[in-house]
N, C-alpha and C positions, 0 to 999 in steps of 0.2 A: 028304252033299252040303251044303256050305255056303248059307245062305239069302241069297238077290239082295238088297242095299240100295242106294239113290240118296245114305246120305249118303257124300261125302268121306271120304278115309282123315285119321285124326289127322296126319298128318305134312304134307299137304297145303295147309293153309292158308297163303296168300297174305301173306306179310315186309310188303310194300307197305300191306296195305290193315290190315292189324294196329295199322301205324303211324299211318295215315289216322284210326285208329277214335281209337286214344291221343291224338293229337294235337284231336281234335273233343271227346273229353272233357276232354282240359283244357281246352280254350277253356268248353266248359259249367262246369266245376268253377271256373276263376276268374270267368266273369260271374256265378256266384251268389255267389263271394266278396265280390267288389265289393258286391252288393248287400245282402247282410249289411251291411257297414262302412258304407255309407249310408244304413242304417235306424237302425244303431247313433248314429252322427253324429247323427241326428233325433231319437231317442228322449234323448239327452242334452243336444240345446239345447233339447226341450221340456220337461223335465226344470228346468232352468236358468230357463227362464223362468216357470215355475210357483212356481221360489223366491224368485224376483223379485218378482213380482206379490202376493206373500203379503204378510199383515200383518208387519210386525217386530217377533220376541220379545223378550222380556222378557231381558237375557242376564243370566247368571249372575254369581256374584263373579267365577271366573277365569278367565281367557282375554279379555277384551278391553282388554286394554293399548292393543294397536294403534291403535285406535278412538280412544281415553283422549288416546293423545300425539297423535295427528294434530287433536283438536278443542282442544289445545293448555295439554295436561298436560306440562308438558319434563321433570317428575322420575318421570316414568312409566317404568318399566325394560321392554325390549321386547328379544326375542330370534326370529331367523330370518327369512324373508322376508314374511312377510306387512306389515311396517311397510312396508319399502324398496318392497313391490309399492303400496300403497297409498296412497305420497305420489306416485308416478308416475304413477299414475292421476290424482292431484289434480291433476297438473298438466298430463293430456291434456285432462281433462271437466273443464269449467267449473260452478258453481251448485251442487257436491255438498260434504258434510261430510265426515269423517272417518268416519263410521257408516256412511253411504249408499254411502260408497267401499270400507269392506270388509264389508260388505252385497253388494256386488254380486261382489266376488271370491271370496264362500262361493258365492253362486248358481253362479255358473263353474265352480269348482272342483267343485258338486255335482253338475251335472253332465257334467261330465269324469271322474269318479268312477265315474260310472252309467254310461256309455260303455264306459270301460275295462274294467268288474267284465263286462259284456255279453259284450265282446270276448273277456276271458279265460274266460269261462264255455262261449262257443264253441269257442276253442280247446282247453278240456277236451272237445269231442263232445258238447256236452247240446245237447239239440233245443232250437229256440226257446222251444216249449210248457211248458220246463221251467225254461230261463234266464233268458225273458220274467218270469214272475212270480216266481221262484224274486226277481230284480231288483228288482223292483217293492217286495213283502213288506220286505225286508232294508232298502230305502231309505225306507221308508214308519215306519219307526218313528219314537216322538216323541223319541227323542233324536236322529237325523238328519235331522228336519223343524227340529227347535228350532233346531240349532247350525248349519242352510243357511240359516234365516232371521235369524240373530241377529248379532252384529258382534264377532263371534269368530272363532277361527281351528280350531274341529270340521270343518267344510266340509274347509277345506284339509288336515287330516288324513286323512277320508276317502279323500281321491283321494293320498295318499301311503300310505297302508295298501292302495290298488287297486293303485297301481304297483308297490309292494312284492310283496305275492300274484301278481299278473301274473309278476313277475320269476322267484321260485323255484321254479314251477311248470313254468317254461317252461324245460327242460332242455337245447334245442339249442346248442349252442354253436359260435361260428366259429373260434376258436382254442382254444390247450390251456387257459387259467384263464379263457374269457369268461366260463363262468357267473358265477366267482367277484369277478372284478371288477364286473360288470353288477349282480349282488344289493352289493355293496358303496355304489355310485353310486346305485341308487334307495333303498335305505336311508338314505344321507346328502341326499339330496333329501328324504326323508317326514319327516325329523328334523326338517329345515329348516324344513319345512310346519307341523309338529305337537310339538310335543317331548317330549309322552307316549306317541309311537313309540322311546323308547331302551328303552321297555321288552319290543322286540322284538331286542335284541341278540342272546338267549340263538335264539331263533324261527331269527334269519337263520344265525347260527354252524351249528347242527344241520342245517340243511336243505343248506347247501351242502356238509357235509361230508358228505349222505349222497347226493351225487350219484355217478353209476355211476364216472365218471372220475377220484373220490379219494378212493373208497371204502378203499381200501391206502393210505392214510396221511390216515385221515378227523381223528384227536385235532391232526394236526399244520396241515392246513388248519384246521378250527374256531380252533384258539389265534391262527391268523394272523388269520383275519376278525374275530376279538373284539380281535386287539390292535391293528388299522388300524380298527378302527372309536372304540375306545378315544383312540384317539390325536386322531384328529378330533374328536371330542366335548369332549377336552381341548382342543385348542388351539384351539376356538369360546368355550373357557369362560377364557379367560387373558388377562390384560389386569390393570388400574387396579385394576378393578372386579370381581375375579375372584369374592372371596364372595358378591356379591350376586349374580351371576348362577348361581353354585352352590343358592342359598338360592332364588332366583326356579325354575329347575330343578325342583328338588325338590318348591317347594310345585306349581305346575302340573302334575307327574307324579303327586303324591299326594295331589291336590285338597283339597290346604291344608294337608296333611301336620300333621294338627294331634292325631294320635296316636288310639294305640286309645281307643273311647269305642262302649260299649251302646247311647246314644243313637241315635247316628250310627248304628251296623247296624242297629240296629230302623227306622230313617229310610230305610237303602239295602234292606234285604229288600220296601220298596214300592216308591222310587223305581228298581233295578235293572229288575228283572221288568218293569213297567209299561216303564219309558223304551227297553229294548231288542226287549219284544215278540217278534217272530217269530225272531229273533236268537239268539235262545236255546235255541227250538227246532232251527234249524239246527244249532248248535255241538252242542246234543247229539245228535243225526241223525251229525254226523261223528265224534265220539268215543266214543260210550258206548250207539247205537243196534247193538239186532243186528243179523246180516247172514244170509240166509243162502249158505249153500256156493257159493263161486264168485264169489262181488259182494266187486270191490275195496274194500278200505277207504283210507279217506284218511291219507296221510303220516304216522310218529308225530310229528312236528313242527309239524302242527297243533296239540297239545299244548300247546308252550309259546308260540305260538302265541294262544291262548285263552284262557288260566291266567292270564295277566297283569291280566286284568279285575278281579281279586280284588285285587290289590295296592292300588287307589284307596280300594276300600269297605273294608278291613283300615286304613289311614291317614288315611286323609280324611273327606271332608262330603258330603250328596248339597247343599251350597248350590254347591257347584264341580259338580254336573252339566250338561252332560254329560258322560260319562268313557268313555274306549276306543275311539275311531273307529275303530282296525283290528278291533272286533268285527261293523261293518258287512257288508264285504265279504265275511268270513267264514261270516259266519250267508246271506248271496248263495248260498257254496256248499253249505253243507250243506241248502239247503233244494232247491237240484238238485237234491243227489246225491237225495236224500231223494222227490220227484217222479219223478225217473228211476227208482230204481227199483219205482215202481208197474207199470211192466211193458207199459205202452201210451201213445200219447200222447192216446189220447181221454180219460181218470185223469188225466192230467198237465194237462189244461187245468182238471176239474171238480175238485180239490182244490186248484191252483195258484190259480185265481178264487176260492175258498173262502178261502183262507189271504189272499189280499189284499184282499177286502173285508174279513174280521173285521180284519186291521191298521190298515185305514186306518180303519176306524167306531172301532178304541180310538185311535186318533192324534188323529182327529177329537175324539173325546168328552176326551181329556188338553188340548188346543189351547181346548177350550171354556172349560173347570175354570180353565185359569188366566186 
Protein backbone atom coordinates (compact mmCIF):
# COMPACT_ATOMS: atom_id res chain seq x y z
CA UNK A 1 0.00 0.00 0.00
CA UNK A 2 1.29 3.14 -1.15
CA UNK A 3 2.35 5.74 1.67
CA UNK A 4 -0.12 9.04 2.12
CA UNK A 5 1.78 12.31 1.00
CA UNK A 6 0.41 16.06 1.05
CA UNK A 7 2.87 17.09 -1.58
CA UNK A 8 1.39 17.84 -5.08
CA UNK A 9 1.82 15.53 -7.95
CA UNK A 10 4.79 16.69 -10.40
CA UNK A 11 2.59 17.37 -13.05
CA UNK A 12 0.43 19.58 -11.14
CA UNK A 13 2.04 22.83 -10.75
CA UNK A 14 0.35 25.97 -11.65
CA UNK A 15 1.52 27.42 -15.86
CA UNK A 16 0.36 30.93 -14.03
CA UNK A 17 2.26 31.17 -11.00
CA UNK A 18 5.41 29.46 -12.63
CA UNK A 19 5.23 32.52 -14.82
CA UNK A 20 4.48 34.87 -11.88
CA UNK A 21 7.68 33.36 -10.16
CA UNK A 22 9.89 34.09 -13.69
CA UNK A 23 8.79 37.17 -14.15
CA UNK A 24 9.62 38.50 -10.16
CA UNK A 25 12.98 37.04 -10.90
CA UNK A 26 13.80 38.92 -13.48
CA UNK A 27 12.67 41.99 -12.14
CA UNK A 28 15.19 40.92 -9.15
CA UNK A 29 17.96 39.83 -11.54
CA UNK A 30 17.81 43.16 -13.47
CA UNK A 31 17.63 45.50 -10.27
CA UNK A 32 20.82 43.91 -9.32
CA UNK A 33 22.02 44.37 -12.74
CA UNK A 34 21.51 48.06 -12.63
CA UNK A 35 23.04 48.21 -9.59
CA UNK A 36 26.15 46.62 -10.45
CA UNK A 37 26.61 49.14 -13.68
CA UNK A 38 26.13 51.86 -11.06
CA UNK A 39 28.69 50.97 -8.81
CA UNK A 40 30.76 50.15 -11.82
CA UNK A 41 29.98 53.98 -13.00
CA UNK A 42 31.44 54.96 -9.40
CA UNK A 43 34.07 52.93 -9.03
CA UNK A 44 35.46 54.59 -12.48
CA UNK A 45 34.87 58.24 -11.85
CA UNK A 46 36.47 57.72 -8.50
CA UNK A 47 39.05 56.10 -10.15
CA UNK A 48 39.30 59.07 -12.62
CA UNK A 49 39.58 61.34 -10.08
CA UNK A 50 42.18 60.01 -8.16
CA UNK A 51 44.32 60.43 -11.38
CA UNK A 52 43.48 63.76 -11.42
CA UNK A 53 44.26 64.87 -8.18
CA UNK A 54 47.72 62.99 -8.35
CA UNK A 55 50.87 64.65 -8.89
CA UNK A 56 51.91 64.78 -12.73
CA UNK A 57 54.65 62.31 -13.84
CA UNK A 58 57.60 62.76 -15.24
CA UNK A 59 56.49 61.51 -18.90
CA UNK A 60 58.69 59.59 -20.87
CA UNK A 61 60.52 60.23 -24.22
CA UNK A 62 57.57 58.65 -26.30
CA UNK A 63 54.18 59.15 -26.34
CA UNK A 64 53.68 62.74 -25.67
CA UNK A 65 53.50 64.52 -28.95
CA UNK A 66 50.18 65.36 -28.29
CA UNK A 67 50.97 67.58 -25.41
CA UNK A 68 54.25 68.84 -27.43
CA UNK A 69 52.10 70.26 -30.41
CA UNK A 70 49.20 71.55 -28.45
CA UNK A 71 51.83 73.73 -26.15
CA UNK A 72 52.91 74.81 -29.62
CA UNK A 73 55.51 72.60 -31.16
CA UNK A 74 53.85 72.70 -35.05
CA UNK A 75 56.65 70.21 -36.35
CA UNK A 76 55.58 67.73 -33.84
CA UNK A 77 54.15 64.61 -35.73
CA UNK A 78 51.12 63.39 -33.92
CA UNK A 79 48.86 60.31 -35.08
CA UNK A 80 45.10 59.31 -33.87
CA UNK A 81 42.75 60.98 -31.64
CA UNK A 82 44.11 61.95 -28.71
CA UNK A 83 45.57 65.51 -30.56
CA UNK A 84 42.06 66.21 -32.28
CA UNK A 85 40.30 65.24 -28.66
CA UNK A 86 42.72 67.64 -26.92
CA UNK A 87 42.51 70.83 -28.97
CA UNK A 88 38.66 70.38 -28.47
CA UNK A 89 38.91 70.29 -25.12
CA UNK A 90 41.17 73.63 -25.29
CA UNK A 91 38.56 75.07 -26.75
CA UNK A 92 35.55 74.07 -24.28
CA UNK A 93 37.87 74.71 -20.89
CA UNK A 94 39.43 77.93 -20.59
CA UNK A 95 42.92 78.55 -18.44
CA UNK A 96 44.36 74.92 -19.33
CA UNK A 97 47.60 74.04 -21.44
CA UNK A 98 48.09 71.38 -23.66
CA UNK A 99 49.50 69.08 -20.73
CA UNK A 100 46.78 69.67 -18.27
CA UNK A 101 44.38 68.94 -21.35
CA UNK A 102 45.53 65.61 -22.10
CA UNK A 103 46.37 65.01 -18.40
CA UNK A 104 42.98 65.17 -17.90
CA UNK A 105 41.77 62.86 -20.96
CA UNK A 106 44.17 59.99 -19.56
CA UNK A 107 42.41 60.50 -16.07
CA UNK A 108 38.96 59.84 -18.15
CA UNK A 109 39.97 57.40 -20.16
CA UNK A 110 41.41 55.60 -16.91
CA UNK A 111 38.80 55.34 -15.67
CA UNK A 112 36.59 54.30 -18.39
CA UNK A 113 39.06 51.68 -18.67
CA UNK A 114 38.44 50.47 -14.95
CA UNK A 115 34.77 50.52 -15.67
CA UNK A 116 34.69 48.54 -18.65
CA UNK A 117 37.71 45.94 -17.45
CA UNK A 118 34.65 45.62 -14.07
CA UNK A 119 31.95 45.38 -16.57
CA UNK A 120 33.52 42.62 -18.55
CA UNK A 121 34.89 40.83 -15.61
CA UNK A 122 31.17 40.47 -14.59
CA UNK A 123 30.11 39.54 -17.56
CA UNK A 124 32.61 36.63 -17.47
CA UNK A 125 30.58 35.39 -13.77
CA UNK A 126 33.47 36.39 -11.25
CA UNK A 127 31.95 37.56 -8.13
CA UNK A 128 32.64 41.12 -7.04
CA UNK A 129 35.07 39.57 -4.43
CA UNK A 130 37.26 38.62 -7.24
CA UNK A 131 36.80 41.27 -9.96
CA UNK A 132 36.81 44.08 -7.39
CA UNK A 133 40.45 43.47 -6.62
CA UNK A 134 41.27 41.20 -9.22
CA UNK A 135 40.60 45.44 -10.76
CA UNK A 136 42.04 47.28 -8.47
CA UNK A 137 45.70 45.11 -8.46
CA UNK A 138 46.04 45.15 -12.46
CA UNK A 139 45.29 49.13 -12.51
CA UNK A 140 47.30 49.82 -9.43
CA UNK A 141 50.63 49.16 -11.27
CA UNK A 142 53.34 51.83 -11.82
CA UNK A 143 53.05 51.65 -15.30
CA UNK A 144 49.38 52.39 -15.22
CA UNK A 145 49.50 54.94 -12.45
CA UNK A 146 52.55 56.59 -14.37
CA UNK A 147 51.02 56.71 -18.06
CA UNK A 148 46.98 58.05 -16.25
CA UNK A 149 49.06 60.69 -14.74
CA UNK A 150 51.40 61.73 -17.39
CA UNK A 151 50.55 63.65 -20.76
CA UNK A 152 50.56 60.86 -22.81
CA UNK A 153 48.40 58.77 -24.60
CA UNK A 154 48.97 55.00 -22.14
CA UNK A 155 45.61 56.04 -20.30
CA UNK A 156 43.87 56.12 -23.65
CA UNK A 157 45.33 52.75 -24.72
CA UNK A 158 44.18 51.14 -21.61
CA UNK A 159 40.64 51.67 -22.13
CA UNK A 160 41.21 50.55 -26.00
CA UNK A 161 42.79 47.30 -24.94
CA UNK A 162 39.41 47.25 -22.27
CA UNK A 163 37.11 47.67 -25.26
CA UNK A 164 39.01 45.40 -27.31
CA UNK A 165 38.94 42.40 -24.55
CA UNK A 166 35.42 43.30 -23.78
CA UNK A 167 34.64 42.90 -27.40
CA UNK A 168 36.10 39.24 -28.14
CA UNK A 169 35.15 37.72 -25.19
CA UNK A 170 31.72 38.71 -25.66
CA UNK A 171 30.51 36.02 -28.27
CA UNK A 172 26.78 36.87 -28.72
CA UNK A 173 26.10 38.17 -31.67
CA UNK A 174 22.83 39.76 -33.51
CA UNK A 175 23.52 38.97 -36.95
CA UNK A 176 25.58 36.42 -38.89
CA UNK A 177 29.33 38.48 -38.98
CA UNK A 178 28.40 40.94 -35.73
CA UNK A 179 31.03 39.45 -33.81
CA UNK A 180 33.34 39.90 -36.68
CA UNK A 181 32.61 43.35 -37.46
CA UNK A 182 32.20 44.54 -33.76
CA UNK A 183 35.90 43.02 -32.87
CA UNK A 184 36.98 44.83 -36.09
CA UNK A 185 35.40 48.52 -35.01
CA UNK A 186 36.77 48.35 -31.49
CA UNK A 187 40.13 47.41 -32.81
CA UNK A 188 40.34 50.27 -35.11
CA UNK A 189 39.08 52.53 -32.23
CA UNK A 190 42.00 51.12 -29.69
CA UNK A 191 44.44 51.89 -32.54
CA UNK A 192 43.29 55.04 -32.69
CA UNK A 193 43.68 55.57 -29.00
CA UNK A 194 47.02 53.84 -28.69
CA UNK A 195 49.07 52.64 -31.78
CA UNK A 196 51.01 50.06 -29.92
CA UNK A 197 47.58 48.03 -30.09
CA UNK A 198 48.53 46.95 -34.08
CA UNK A 199 50.46 44.80 -32.27
CA UNK A 200 47.26 42.86 -31.39
CA UNK A 201 46.39 42.15 -35.15
CA UNK A 202 47.50 38.69 -34.96
CA UNK A 203 45.36 38.53 -31.02
CA UNK A 204 42.14 39.85 -32.86
CA UNK A 205 42.42 37.52 -36.33
CA UNK A 206 42.69 34.25 -33.90
CA UNK A 207 40.09 34.94 -31.72
CA UNK A 208 37.50 35.75 -34.18
CA UNK A 209 38.27 33.00 -36.16
CA UNK A 210 37.86 30.76 -33.29
CA UNK A 211 34.36 31.66 -32.76
CA UNK A 212 31.78 28.72 -32.72
CA UNK A 213 30.04 30.44 -35.95
CA UNK A 214 33.23 30.21 -38.39
CA UNK A 215 34.88 27.72 -36.80
CA UNK A 216 34.32 25.87 -40.64
CA UNK A 217 36.02 28.35 -42.55
CA UNK A 218 38.13 29.87 -39.47
CA UNK A 219 41.80 30.41 -42.06
CA UNK A 220 39.46 32.17 -44.39
CA UNK A 221 37.75 34.67 -41.74
CA UNK A 222 41.18 35.29 -39.90
CA UNK A 223 42.79 36.36 -43.58
CA UNK A 224 39.77 38.66 -44.01
CA UNK A 225 40.15 40.36 -40.39
CA UNK A 226 44.01 40.72 -40.99
CA UNK A 227 43.33 42.10 -44.52
CA UNK A 228 40.40 44.83 -43.51
CA UNK A 229 42.37 45.71 -40.73
CA UNK A 230 45.62 45.98 -42.82
CA UNK A 231 43.95 48.00 -45.07
CA UNK A 232 42.96 50.58 -42.48
CA UNK A 233 46.12 50.99 -40.93
CA UNK A 234 47.23 51.56 -44.37
CA UNK A 235 45.12 54.19 -45.62
CA UNK A 236 45.63 56.08 -41.96
CA UNK A 237 49.22 55.76 -42.85
CA UNK A 238 49.20 57.42 -46.67
CA UNK A 239 49.25 60.72 -47.40
CA UNK A 240 52.47 63.56 -48.17
CA UNK A 241 53.85 62.41 -45.41
CA UNK A 242 53.65 58.76 -45.55
CA UNK A 243 57.30 57.65 -44.30
CA UNK A 244 57.23 59.74 -41.57
CA UNK A 245 54.26 58.44 -40.10
CA UNK A 246 55.55 54.80 -40.93
CA UNK A 247 58.84 55.72 -39.05
CA UNK A 248 56.69 57.58 -36.22
CA UNK A 249 54.73 53.96 -36.19
CA UNK A 250 57.34 52.00 -35.62
CA UNK A 251 59.33 53.86 -33.29
CA UNK A 252 56.22 54.25 -30.83
CA UNK A 253 55.37 50.47 -31.24
CA UNK A 254 59.07 49.64 -30.47
CA UNK A 255 59.77 52.13 -27.98
CA UNK A 256 62.33 53.83 -30.21
CA UNK A 257 62.87 50.88 -32.13
CA UNK A 258 66.44 51.65 -31.69
CA UNK A 259 67.40 47.86 -32.12
CA UNK A 260 68.65 44.77 -30.08
CA UNK A 261 71.02 46.12 -27.42
CA UNK A 262 72.10 44.07 -23.80
CA UNK A 263 72.03 47.17 -22.26
CA UNK A 264 68.51 47.85 -22.76
CA UNK A 265 67.46 44.17 -21.51
CA UNK A 266 69.37 44.29 -18.65
CA UNK A 267 67.50 47.84 -18.07
CA UNK A 268 63.85 46.05 -19.07
CA UNK A 269 64.52 42.77 -16.83
CA UNK A 270 64.02 45.64 -13.86
CA UNK A 271 62.01 48.07 -15.44
CA UNK A 272 59.45 45.16 -16.93
CA UNK A 273 58.77 43.24 -13.57
CA UNK A 274 58.65 46.20 -11.30
CA UNK A 275 56.57 48.62 -13.81
CA UNK A 276 53.71 45.74 -14.62
CA UNK A 277 53.66 44.20 -11.14
CA UNK A 278 50.77 42.09 -10.57
CA UNK A 279 50.21 41.98 -14.33
CA UNK A 280 52.32 39.48 -14.65
CA UNK A 281 51.27 37.30 -12.34
CA UNK A 282 47.96 37.44 -13.77
CA UNK A 283 49.12 36.72 -17.42
CA UNK A 284 50.85 33.82 -16.07
CA UNK A 285 47.82 32.55 -13.83
CA UNK A 286 46.11 32.55 -17.57
CA UNK A 287 48.74 30.77 -19.66
CA UNK A 288 51.14 28.66 -18.05
CA UNK A 289 49.39 28.20 -14.39
CA UNK A 290 48.10 24.57 -13.57
CA UNK A 291 44.63 23.67 -13.47
CA UNK A 292 43.19 21.16 -11.92
CA UNK A 293 40.57 18.76 -13.69
CA UNK A 294 37.52 20.45 -14.75
CA UNK A 295 38.65 24.47 -14.28
CA UNK A 296 38.34 26.12 -17.72
CA UNK A 297 41.38 27.58 -19.14
CA UNK A 298 41.38 30.68 -20.84
CA UNK A 299 41.27 31.11 -24.76
CA UNK A 300 44.59 30.00 -26.66
CA UNK A 301 44.34 33.50 -27.97
CA UNK A 302 45.30 35.05 -24.99
CA UNK A 303 48.49 33.85 -26.14
CA UNK A 304 49.19 36.15 -28.76
CA UNK A 305 47.35 38.19 -26.86
CA UNK A 306 50.38 38.60 -24.20
CA UNK A 307 53.31 37.73 -26.23
CA UNK A 308 53.46 40.89 -27.76
CA UNK A 309 54.89 42.64 -24.64
CA UNK A 310 58.26 41.19 -25.68
CA UNK A 311 58.33 42.83 -28.84
CA UNK A 312 59.13 46.48 -27.20
CA UNK A 313 61.78 45.09 -24.60
CA UNK A 314 63.35 42.80 -27.90
CA UNK A 315 63.62 46.51 -29.87
CA UNK A 316 63.38 49.17 -27.79
CA UNK A 317 64.39 51.37 -24.44
CA UNK A 318 62.83 51.12 -21.15
CA UNK A 319 63.40 55.36 -21.70
CA UNK A 320 59.99 54.93 -23.93
CA UNK A 321 58.36 53.05 -20.87
CA UNK A 322 55.68 52.72 -20.44
CA UNK A 323 54.89 49.78 -22.98
CA UNK A 324 51.91 47.35 -23.45
CA UNK A 325 48.74 48.99 -22.13
CA UNK A 326 46.69 45.99 -23.34
CA UNK A 327 48.80 44.05 -20.76
CA UNK A 328 46.68 45.85 -18.25
CA UNK A 329 43.32 44.52 -18.57
CA UNK A 330 44.72 41.32 -19.22
CA UNK A 331 46.68 40.74 -16.06
CA UNK A 332 42.52 42.16 -14.57
CA UNK A 333 41.69 38.77 -15.82
CA UNK A 334 43.98 36.46 -14.98
CA UNK A 335 44.16 37.66 -11.61
CA UNK A 336 40.25 36.63 -11.40
CA UNK A 337 40.48 33.74 -12.93
CA UNK A 338 43.22 33.12 -10.60
CA UNK A 339 41.03 34.27 -7.07
CA UNK A 340 38.22 32.38 -8.38
CA UNK A 341 39.54 29.61 -8.39
CA UNK A 342 40.43 29.53 -4.52
CA UNK A 343 37.34 28.02 -4.16
CA UNK A 344 35.36 30.50 -1.73
CA UNK A 345 34.74 33.98 -1.73
CA UNK A 346 35.79 34.45 1.92
CA UNK A 347 39.97 33.31 0.03
CA UNK A 348 38.81 35.69 -2.52
CA UNK A 349 38.67 38.68 -0.45
CA UNK A 350 41.81 37.65 2.03
CA UNK A 351 44.38 37.06 -0.91
CA UNK A 352 42.48 39.68 -3.23
CA UNK A 353 43.35 42.54 -0.30
CA UNK A 354 46.66 40.74 -0.01
CA UNK A 355 47.70 41.10 -3.66
CA UNK A 356 46.38 44.98 -3.69
CA UNK A 357 47.92 46.24 -0.86
CA UNK A 358 51.52 44.53 -1.78
CA UNK A 359 50.70 46.54 -5.47
CA UNK A 360 50.01 49.44 -4.33
CA UNK A 361 52.95 49.78 -1.27
CA UNK A 362 55.50 48.79 -4.72
CA UNK A 363 53.58 51.47 -6.84
CA UNK A 364 53.86 53.70 -3.90
CA UNK A 365 57.39 52.97 -3.08
CA UNK A 366 58.40 53.25 -7.45
CA UNK A 367 56.14 56.81 -7.29
CA UNK A 368 58.54 57.85 -4.43
CA UNK A 369 62.08 56.60 -6.10
CA UNK A 370 61.38 58.76 -8.84
Amino acid sequence: MAAKTDLPPTGGADPHRRRRLLRRLRRVVGVLEEQHRIQDVGYGLLVAALAMASPSAAPYTGGDEAARRLDGEADVLTQGLLYPLASGLLEVVDGIDGATAVRLLAAVSLGAAFMLTLAFLRGLGFRRTASLPATIAAFATPYSWIGATSPIDYAPGMLGASLLLWSLFRQHQESRRGYQWRAIICFGTAYMLHMELILLVPATAWAVARHPDYRHEAQVTALSVIAVLAMSISIGLAGPSESLRVDHLVTRTLAGANGPSPAAWLGWLVAAPIGFGACLFGVYQLILAQRSVGTQRAPVWIVAWSLPFLAPIVAGSPEFQPISPYLIPAGALGLADWLNRQGSSNMEVRLGAGVVLAQAALTALVLLIR
